[in-house]
N, C-alpha and C positions, 0 to 999 in steps of 0.2 A: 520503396523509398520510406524512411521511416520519417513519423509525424514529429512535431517539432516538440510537443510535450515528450515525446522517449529521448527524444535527444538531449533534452533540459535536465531531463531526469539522470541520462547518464553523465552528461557530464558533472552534476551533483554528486553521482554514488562517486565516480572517480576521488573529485576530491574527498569525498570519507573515506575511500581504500586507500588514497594517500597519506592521510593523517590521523593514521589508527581509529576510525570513526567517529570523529570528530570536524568539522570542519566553519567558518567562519566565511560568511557569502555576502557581496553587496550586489541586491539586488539589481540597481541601475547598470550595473557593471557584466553582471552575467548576461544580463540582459540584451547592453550590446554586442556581446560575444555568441550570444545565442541569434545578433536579428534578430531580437522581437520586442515589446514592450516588458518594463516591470510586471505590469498587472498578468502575463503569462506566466513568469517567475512564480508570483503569488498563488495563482491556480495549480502547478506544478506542486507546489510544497504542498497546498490545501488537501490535494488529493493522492499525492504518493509518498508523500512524508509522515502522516499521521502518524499518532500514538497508535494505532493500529496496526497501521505499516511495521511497525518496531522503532520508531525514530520519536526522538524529542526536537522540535523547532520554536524558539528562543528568538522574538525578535527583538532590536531594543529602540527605543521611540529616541530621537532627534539623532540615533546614529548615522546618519544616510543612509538609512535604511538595511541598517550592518542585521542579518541573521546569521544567527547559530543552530549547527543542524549535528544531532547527536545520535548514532546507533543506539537506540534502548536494548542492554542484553538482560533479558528476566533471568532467574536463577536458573529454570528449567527448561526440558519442550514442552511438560505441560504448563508449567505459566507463562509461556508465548501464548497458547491454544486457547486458554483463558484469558488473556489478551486479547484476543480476536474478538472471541466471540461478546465483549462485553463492549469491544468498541463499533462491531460490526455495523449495528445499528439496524434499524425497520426494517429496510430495504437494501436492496445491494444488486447495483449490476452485472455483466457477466465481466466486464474489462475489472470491478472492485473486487467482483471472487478472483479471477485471474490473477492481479499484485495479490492480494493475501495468500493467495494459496503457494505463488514463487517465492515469497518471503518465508512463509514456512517451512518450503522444500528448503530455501536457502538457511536456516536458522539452525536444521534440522529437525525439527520438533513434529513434520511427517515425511515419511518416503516417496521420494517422487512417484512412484506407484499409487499409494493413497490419496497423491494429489493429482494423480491422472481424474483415478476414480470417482473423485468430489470433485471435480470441474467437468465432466461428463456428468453426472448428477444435476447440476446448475447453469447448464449449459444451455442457452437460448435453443438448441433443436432439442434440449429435453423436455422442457418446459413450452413447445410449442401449442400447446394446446391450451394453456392457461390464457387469461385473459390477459391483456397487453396491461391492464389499468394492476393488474394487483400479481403481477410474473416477478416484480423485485421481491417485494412483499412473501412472497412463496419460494424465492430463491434465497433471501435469506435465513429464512425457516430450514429451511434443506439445509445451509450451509452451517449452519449454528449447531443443526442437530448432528450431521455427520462429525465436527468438530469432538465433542460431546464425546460421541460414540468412542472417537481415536482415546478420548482421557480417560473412556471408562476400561474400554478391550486395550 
């Protein structure tokens, strides 16, 4: 059964597959289409909409809460890559390598192959031996540098 954040999430990408990437959300409204609160909504965008993600989200104050949610296409694969990696941040868990790394297979800016390979790299049984307190910390180190690596080879 899938979690209700994937569900939110897809039906968000839908409407950007509907409307060439672009698309125009009231929160409250999704909301109740999804059963659940706005403040789900908000954590959905927070964390798989980022400029990271590849997406721009635009909300606008006293609209009822009307967001705008926009595919970012960089010029290249590698200005997605470097994208990434400058939004990645400190840390990074293995569900935030996991979107980053689908978004890049999907953008194509790496081969689902190379993104087997870097999620096996950052993978909570790779890093099982790392300390729980600093395994994000060390996973995005990994993640940043294998990035890197694809810009350089």
């Amino acid at each position: 059964m899938a979690r209700l954040v994937d569900v939110i999430e897809a039906m968000i990408k839908d409407m950007l597959d509907e409307n060439d990437g672009q698309a125009t959300i009231n929160r409250s409204m999704l909301a109740e289409q999804a059963n659940c609160v706005p403040s789900q909504i908000t954590y959905v965008l927070s964390t798989r909409f980022s400029s990271g993600n590849g997406y721009v989200v635009e909300s606008r104050r006293g609209g009822g809460g009307q967001i705008t949610i926009t595919r970012a296409r960089p010029v290249g694969p590698e200005d997605y890559l470097k994208l990434i990696v400058q939004e990645a941040g400190p840390d990074l868990t293995q569900q935030q390598a996991k979107t980053l790394i689908e978004n890049a297979v999907a953008f194509g800016a790496m081969s689902p192959k190379e993104g087997t390979a870097i999620m096996a790299a950052v993978s909570d049984r790779s890093l099982a031996r790392i300390d729980s307190d600093i395994r994000s910390v060390v996973r995005a180190d990994i993640f940043k540098n294998a990035l890197l690596g694809l810009m350089i080879g």
